[in-house]
N, C-alpha and C positions, 0 to 999 in steps of 0.2 A: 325732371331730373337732369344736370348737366355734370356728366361722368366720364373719364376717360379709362380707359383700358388700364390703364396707367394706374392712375388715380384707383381703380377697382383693386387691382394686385397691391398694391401699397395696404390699403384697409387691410386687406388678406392676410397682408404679411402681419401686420404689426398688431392684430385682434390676434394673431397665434403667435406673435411674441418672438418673430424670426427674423435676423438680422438678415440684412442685405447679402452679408458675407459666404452664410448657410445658404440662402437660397439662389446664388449665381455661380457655388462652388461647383467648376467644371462644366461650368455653360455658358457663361459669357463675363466680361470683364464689371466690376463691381462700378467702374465708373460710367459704361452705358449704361450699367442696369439702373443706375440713379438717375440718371435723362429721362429714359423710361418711363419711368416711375413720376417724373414730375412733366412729364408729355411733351419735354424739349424733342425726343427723338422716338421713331417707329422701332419695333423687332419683327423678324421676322414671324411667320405662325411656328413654325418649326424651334425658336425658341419659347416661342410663349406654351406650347403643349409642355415643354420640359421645367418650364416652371412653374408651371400648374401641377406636375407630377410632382417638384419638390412642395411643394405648398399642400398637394392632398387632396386636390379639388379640381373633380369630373369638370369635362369643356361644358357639360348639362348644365352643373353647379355651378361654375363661374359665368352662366348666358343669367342665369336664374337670380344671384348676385348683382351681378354688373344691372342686372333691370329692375333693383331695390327689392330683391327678394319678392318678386311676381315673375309669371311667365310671361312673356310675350303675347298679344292676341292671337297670333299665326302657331303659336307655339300650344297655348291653350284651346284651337281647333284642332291641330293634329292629334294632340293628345289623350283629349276627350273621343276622338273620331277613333281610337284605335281601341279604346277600354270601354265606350258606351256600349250599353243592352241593346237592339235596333228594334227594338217594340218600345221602347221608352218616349210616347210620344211629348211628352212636356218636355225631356232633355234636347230632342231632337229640334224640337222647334226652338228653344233657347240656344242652341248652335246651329241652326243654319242661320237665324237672325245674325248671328256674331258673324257667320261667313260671307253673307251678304251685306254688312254695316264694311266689313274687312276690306272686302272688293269694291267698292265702291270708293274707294281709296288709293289701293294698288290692287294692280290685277296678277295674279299669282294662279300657275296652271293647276297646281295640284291643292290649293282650296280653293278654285273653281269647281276639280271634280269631286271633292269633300263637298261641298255645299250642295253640288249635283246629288251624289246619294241619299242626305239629307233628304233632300226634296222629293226625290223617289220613294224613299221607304214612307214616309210619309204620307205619300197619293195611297201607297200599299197599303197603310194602319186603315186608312180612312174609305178604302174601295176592296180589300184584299183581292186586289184583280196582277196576276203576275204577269200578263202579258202588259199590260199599263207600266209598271215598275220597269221591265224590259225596255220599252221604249224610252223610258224618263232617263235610263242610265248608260244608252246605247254607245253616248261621245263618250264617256268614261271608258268602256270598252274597247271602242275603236284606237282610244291613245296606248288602252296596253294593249292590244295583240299583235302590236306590229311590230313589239321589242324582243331583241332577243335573249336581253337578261332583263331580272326585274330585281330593284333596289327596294330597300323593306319598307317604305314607304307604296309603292310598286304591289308589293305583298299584299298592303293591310286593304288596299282598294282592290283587289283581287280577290281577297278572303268576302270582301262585302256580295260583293255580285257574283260569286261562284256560281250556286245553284239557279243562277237565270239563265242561263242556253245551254244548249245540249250538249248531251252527257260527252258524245265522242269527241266533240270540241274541250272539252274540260277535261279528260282524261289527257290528250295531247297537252295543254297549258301545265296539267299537274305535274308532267314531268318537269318543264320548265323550271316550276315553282318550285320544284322540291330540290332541284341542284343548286338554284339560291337560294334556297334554304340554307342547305346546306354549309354554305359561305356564312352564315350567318350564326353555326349552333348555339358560341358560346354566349350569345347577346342576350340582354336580359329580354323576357319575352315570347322571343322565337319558339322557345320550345311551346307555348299555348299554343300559338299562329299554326307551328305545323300540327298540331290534333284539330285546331276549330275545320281543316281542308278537309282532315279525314271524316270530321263528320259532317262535312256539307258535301262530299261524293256520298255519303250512307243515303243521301235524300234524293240526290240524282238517279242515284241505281232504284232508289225507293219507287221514282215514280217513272222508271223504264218495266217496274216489274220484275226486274231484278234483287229476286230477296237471296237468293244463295251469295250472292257476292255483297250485297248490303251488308248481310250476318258478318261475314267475313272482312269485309270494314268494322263493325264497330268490334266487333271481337277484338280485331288488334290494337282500335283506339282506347279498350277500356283500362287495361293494365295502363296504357299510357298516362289515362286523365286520373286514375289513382296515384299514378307517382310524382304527376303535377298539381294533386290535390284542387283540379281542376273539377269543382262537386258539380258544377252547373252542365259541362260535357259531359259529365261522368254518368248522368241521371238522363238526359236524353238519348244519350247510345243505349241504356238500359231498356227505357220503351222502345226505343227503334230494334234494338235485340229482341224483346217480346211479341212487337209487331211480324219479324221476319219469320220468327219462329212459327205463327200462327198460320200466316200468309206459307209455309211451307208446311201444314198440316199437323206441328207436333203443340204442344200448351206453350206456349210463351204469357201466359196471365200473370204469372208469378214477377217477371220483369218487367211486365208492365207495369204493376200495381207499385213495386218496389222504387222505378224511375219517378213515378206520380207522386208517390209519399217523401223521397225526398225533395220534390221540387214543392210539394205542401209544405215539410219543415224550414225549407228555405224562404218561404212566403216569396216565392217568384212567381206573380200571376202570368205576367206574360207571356213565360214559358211555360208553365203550366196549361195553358187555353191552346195553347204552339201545339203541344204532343196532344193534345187531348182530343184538338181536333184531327192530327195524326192516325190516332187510334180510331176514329170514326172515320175518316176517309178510306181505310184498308180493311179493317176488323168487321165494320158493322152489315156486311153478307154473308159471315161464317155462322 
């Protein structure tokens, strides 16, 4: 494909049928925006965001555009790395392939540490040894802890390796995490991001032995992941609600069975085998 920026906004405009005049009205004069448009001259970014506003179309859309309606390779790693299942081992292994074909090209620090995780959960599907995992993901680690904010790229590699070192180490990061958060509410997204934390502290407290405060995690995550229609969180906070329950002497069976039967209807094995062995790990000396 040989495309100019230029040349991209022009299709734009004129597939939506918008004169020159409409889309430069009170941003730039009609006669650069024609140079522009035919790649005699640059704009700044500062004007090109304003006329992507006039035109209607996210900087996402027009990267998405401009690269003949595909994402990018670097784009389709992050992307998938942020929505993929992490017991999904065939997707895993078809993108860390792509991350390692990627690198091997140009070297890029943050799908270096995307292909890193990859490769960790993986040794983890295939050994479920978490101190292994730990090791594999250690340089991932070491590049965030040293920051003092984290950018939501930052986040999603944060969210991955949450529950591999300890709890009191994580509860200090979650404050972090949850101020840039914060910065972040109204993004599409975020709002998951912040329930997937509270339910990977449910698992840290889980396995400190801490079920009164677990409970008290997913308690507050579950309204959450109902009004995010987030069914997949919503069914593991319910076992882990069941679990805690038990684990603190009263019937939790009813939440468990309930969590388990939706992740049946949803035909998600992986999570499904996730809580199950959940439930054998805590339940099965009562």
């Amino acid at each position: 494909m040989d495309r100019t920026i230029g040349s991209t906004i022009r299709k734009i405009r004129t597939d939506k049928n918008y004169s020159q005049r409409y889309v430069t009205d009170g941003i730039m004069t009609q006669s650069a925006y024609s140079k522009f448009e035919l790649n005699k001259t640059d704009i700044s970014f500062f004007l090109l965001v304003k006329i992507l506003e006039k035109l209607e179309v996210s900087m996402d859309e027009f990267l998405y555009i401009h690269n003949d309606f595909c994402l990018t390779t670097k784009n389709r790693i992050i992307s998938s790395f942020t929505s993929i299942s992490y017991n999904d081992e065939v997707r895993l292994t078809e993108l860390m392939r792509l991350a390692e074909d990627y690198l091997d090209i140009d070297e890029d620090l943050l799908v270096r540490d995307v292909q890193t995780l990859f490769e960790g959960l993986l040794l983890f599907i295939s050994t479920s040894d978490d101190d292994l995992l730990k090791t594999s993901v250690t340089s991932v680690w070491e590049r965030l802890s040293v920051k003092n904010q984290f950018y939501l790229t930052d986040l999603y590699l944060l969210n991955a390796i949450y529950y591999l070192f300890p709890l009191e180490t994580m509860l200090q990061m979650r404050k972090l995490a949850e101020s840039s958060l914060a910065r972040y509410k109204q993004f599409p997204k975020v709002p998951r991001l912040h329930l997937n934390f509270s339910v990977n502290i449910s698992l840290l407290l889980m396995k400190e032995n801490r079920f009164a405060e677990a409970q008290d995690e997913v308690e507050a995550a579950i309204p959450y992941a109902k009004q995010q229609k987030a069914f997949l969180q919503l069914s593991v906070c319910y076992v882990r609600k069941g679990i805690c329950l038990q684990m603190l002497e009263e019937d939790g069976q009813y939440w468990i069975a309930k969590g388990i039967t939706m992740l049946e209807v949803l035909e998600e094995e992986g999570l499904l085998r996730m809580v199950e062995e959940e439930v054998a790990r805590y339940t099965v000396h009562l």
